[in-house]
C-alpha positions as CSV (number, residue, x, y, z in Angstrom):
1,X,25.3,21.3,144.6
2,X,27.1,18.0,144.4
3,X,25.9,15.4,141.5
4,X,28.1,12.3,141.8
5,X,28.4,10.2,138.3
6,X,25.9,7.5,137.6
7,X,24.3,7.9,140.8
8,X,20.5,9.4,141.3
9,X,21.5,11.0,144.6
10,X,22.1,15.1,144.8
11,X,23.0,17.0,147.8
12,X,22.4,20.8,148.4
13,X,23.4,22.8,151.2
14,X,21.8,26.5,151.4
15,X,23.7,28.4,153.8
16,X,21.4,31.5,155.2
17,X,22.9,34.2,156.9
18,X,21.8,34.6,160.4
19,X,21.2,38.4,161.3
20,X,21.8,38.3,165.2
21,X,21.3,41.5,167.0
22,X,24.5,42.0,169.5
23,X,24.8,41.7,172.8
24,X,22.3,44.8,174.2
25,X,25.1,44.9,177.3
26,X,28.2,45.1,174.7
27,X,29.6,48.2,173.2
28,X,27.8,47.0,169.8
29,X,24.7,46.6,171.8
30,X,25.1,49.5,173.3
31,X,25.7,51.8,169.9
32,X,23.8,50.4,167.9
33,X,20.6,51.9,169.7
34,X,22.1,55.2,168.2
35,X,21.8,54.5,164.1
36,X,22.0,58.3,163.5
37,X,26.0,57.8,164.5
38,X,26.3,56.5,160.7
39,X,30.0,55.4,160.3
40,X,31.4,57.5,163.7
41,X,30.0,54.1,165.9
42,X,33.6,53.5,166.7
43,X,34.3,52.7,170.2
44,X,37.3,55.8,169.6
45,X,34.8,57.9,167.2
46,X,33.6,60.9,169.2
47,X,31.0,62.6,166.5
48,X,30.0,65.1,168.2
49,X,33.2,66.0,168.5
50,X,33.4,67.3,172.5
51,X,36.8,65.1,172.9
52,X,34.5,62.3,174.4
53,X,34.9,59.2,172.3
54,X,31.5,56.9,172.0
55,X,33.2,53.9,174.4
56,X,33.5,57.0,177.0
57,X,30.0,58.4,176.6
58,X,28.6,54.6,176.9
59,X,30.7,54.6,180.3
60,X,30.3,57.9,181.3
61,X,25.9,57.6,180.6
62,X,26.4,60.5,178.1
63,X,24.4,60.7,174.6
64,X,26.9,60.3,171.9
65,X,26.0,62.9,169.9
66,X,25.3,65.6,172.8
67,X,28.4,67.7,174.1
68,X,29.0,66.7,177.3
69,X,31.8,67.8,179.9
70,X,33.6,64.5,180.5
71,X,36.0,64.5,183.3
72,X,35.6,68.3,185.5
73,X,38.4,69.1,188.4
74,X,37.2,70.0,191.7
75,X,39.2,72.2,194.1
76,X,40.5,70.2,197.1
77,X,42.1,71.2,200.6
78,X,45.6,70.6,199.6
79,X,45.0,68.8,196.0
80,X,42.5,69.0,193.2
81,X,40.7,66.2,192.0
82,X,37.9,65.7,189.7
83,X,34.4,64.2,188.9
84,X,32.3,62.7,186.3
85,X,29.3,60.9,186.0
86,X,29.1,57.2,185.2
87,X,26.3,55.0,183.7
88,X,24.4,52.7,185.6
89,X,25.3,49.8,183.2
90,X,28.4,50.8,181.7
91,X,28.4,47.1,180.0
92,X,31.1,44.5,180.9
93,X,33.7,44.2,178.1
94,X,35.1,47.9,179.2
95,X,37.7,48.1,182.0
96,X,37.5,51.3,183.6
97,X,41.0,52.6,185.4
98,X,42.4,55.8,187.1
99,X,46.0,56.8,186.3
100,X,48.2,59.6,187.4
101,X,51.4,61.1,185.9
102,X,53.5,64.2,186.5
103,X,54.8,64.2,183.3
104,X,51.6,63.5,180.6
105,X,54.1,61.0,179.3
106,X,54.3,58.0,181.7
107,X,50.9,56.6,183.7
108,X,51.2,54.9,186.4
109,X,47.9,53.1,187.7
110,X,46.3,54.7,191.6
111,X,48.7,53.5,194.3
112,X,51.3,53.1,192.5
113,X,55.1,54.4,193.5
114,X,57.0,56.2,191.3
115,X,60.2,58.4,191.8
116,X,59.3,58.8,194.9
117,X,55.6,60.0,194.2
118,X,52.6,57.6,194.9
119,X,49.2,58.8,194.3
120,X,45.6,56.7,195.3
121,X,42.8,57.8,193.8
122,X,39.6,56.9,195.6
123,X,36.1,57.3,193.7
124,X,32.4,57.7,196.3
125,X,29.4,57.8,194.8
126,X,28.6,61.8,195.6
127,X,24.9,61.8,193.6
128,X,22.7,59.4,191.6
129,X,19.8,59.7,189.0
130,X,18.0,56.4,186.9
131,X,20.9,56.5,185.0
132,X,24.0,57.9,186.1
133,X,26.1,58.3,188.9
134,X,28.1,61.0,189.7
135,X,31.6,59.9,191.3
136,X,34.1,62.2,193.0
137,X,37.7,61.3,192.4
138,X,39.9,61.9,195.6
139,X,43.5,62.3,195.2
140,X,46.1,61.4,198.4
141,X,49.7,61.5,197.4
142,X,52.8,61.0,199.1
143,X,56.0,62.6,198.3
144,X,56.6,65.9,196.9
145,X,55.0,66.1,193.7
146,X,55.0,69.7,191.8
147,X,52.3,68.9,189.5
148,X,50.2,66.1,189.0
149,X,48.0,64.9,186.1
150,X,45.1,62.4,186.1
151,X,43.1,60.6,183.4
152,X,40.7,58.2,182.7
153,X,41.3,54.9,180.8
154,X,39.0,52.6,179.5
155,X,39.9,49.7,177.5
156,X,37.7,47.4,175.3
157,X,38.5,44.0,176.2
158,X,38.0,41.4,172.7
């Protein structure tokens, strides 16, 4: 409140705090329609503890308090690759990527060459429920690779 000297004139401002629900296709949209999570909402929390974070069960269409199997390898002809399902509205402020490495220390994004190894992974819809999708994960490599490693990377955009 502002009361200037010698003049009959006050001003009040009353400031109310808006409670806006989030986004329902954001991560915060997304979580919140769990409440039982508590404090383990995180986007890298993973309370059920099944080495699934939440921002991967949101993207995968897994319950985020239910184990679930994340990424599974699948035998191929002449190299394994692997599957996983994937919501039907994984939300838009996720980026979703597949990397490969042959050491577990430097990624490299599909198609990418490095030391004389490149490696394309190629998703297809193999199955789909309401919800999910299930995506197989092809691998075709060229060069001589003795072992190969893939993962999953998602990445919350601000």
């Amino acid at each position: 409140i502002s009361i200037a000297e010698g003049c009959p004139t006050m001003t009040a401002l009353n400031f109310l705090e808006a409670n806006v629900p989030p986004d329902p296709d954001s991560f915060e949209g997304w979580v919140a329609g769990f409440p039982a999570l508590g404090n383990q909402n995180g986007f890298g929390d993973d309370p059920d503890r099944d080495g699934v974070g939440n921002g991967f069960e949101r993207f995968l269409g897994t319950h985020p308090l239910e184990s679930s199997a994340g990424l599974t390898l699948t035998a191929g002809s002449t190299i394994a690759g692997f599957q996983h399902t994937r919501s039907q509205s994984p939300g838009a402020d996720a980026v979703a990527a597949y990397e490969w490495s042959t050491n577990l220390t430097e990624w490299h994004p599909s198609g990418e060459t490095f030391a004389g190894v490149s490696v394309t992974l190629t998703a297809v819809v193999i199955a789909t429920t309401a919800t999910t999708e299930t995506v197989a994960i092809t691998p075709v490599s060229t060069g001589a690779p003795s072992v190969l490693f893939y993962r999953l990377r998602l990445q919350l955009l601000e």
